[in-house]
C-alpha positions in Angstrom: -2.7 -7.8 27.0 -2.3 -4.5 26.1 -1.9 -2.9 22.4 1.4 -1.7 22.0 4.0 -2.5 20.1 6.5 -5.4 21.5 9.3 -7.3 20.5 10.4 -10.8 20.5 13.5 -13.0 19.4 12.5 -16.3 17.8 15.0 -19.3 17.7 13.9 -22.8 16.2 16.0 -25.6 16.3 14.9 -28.4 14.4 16.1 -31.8 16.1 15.5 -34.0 13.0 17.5 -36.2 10.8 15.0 -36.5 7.6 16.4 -33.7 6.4 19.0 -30.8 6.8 17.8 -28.6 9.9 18.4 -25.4 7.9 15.2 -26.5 5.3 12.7 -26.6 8.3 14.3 -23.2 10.0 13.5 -21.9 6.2 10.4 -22.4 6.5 9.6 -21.1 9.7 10.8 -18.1 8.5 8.3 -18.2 5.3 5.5 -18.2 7.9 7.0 -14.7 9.4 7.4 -13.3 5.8 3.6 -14.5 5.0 2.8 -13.1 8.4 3.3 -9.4 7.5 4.8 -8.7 10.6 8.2 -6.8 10.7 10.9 -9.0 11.1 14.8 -9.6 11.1 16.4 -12.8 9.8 20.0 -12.8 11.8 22.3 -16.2 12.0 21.1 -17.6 15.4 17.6 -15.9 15.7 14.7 -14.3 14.1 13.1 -11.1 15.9 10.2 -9.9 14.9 8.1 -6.6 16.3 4.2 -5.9 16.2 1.2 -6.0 18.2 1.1 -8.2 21.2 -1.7 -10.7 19.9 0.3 -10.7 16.2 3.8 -11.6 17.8 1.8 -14.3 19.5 -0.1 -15.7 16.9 3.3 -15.8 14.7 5.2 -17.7 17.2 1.7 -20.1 17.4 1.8 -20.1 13.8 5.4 -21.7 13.2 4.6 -24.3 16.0 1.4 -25.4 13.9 3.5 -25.1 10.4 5.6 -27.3 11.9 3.5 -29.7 13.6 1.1 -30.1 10.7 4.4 -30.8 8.2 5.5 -33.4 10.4 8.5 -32.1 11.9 9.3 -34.6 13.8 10.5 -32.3 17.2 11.8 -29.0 17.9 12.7 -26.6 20.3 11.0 -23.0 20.2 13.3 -20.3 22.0 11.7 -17.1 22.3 12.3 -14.2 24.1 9.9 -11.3 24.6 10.3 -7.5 25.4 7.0 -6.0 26.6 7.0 -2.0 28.2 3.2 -1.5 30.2 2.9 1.9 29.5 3.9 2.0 25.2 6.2 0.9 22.3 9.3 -1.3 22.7 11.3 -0.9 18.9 14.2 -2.7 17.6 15.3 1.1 16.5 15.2 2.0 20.2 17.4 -0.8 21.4 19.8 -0.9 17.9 19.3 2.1 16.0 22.6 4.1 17.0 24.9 1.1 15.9 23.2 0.6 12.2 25.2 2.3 9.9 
C-alpha cells in the first residue's frame, strides 16, 4: 500500500463478564497512546491517522494486547479512509466545526 497518510475509526467492544467492559476498552486505548500514532479518544470510537502500515499495525496491535491478556472475546469495528493519490486528515473532514 501506498505511503500516505490515512485514517481510520476504531471501535472495540469487549463481550466479557470478568470484568467491566470499560477496563479492557482502557486498555486498548493505552496501546494507541504507546503507539505514537495520532489519535482521538471520542465516546463510541477511537480514530486514529498515520501511515498506512502504522494504522495497521495499531489495529493488529490491540487484537494481540487483547488476545495475549486473555480477553475472553471481542468485536473489532473499524473503518478506514484511504485517498490513492495523497493525504486523507481528520482536519480536512472536521476542521471547520472545531472551535
Amino acid at each position: 500500500m501506498h505511503t500516505y497518510i490515512i485514517n481510520a475509526s476504531i471501535q472495540i467492544i469487549p463481550i466479557v463478564q470478568d470484568r467491566h467492559p470499560y477496563e479492557w476498552v482502557d486498555e486498548a486505548i493505552a496501546v494507541i497512546q504507546q503507539s505514537g500514532i495520532k489519535y482521538e479518544v471520542g465516546p463510541f470510537a477511537t480514530v486514529i491517522e498515520g501511515r498506512y502500515d502504522g494504522v495497521m499495525k495499531v489495529i493488529n496491535d490491540i487484537n494481540e494486547y487483547l488476545y495475549s491478556k486473555n480477553c475472553n472475546e471481542w468485536i473489532t469495528n473499524v473503518q478506514i479512509q484511504v485517498r490513492s493519490n495523497g493525504d486523507i486528515t481528520g482536519e480536512e473532514k472536521t476542521g471547520k466545526f472545531v472551535h
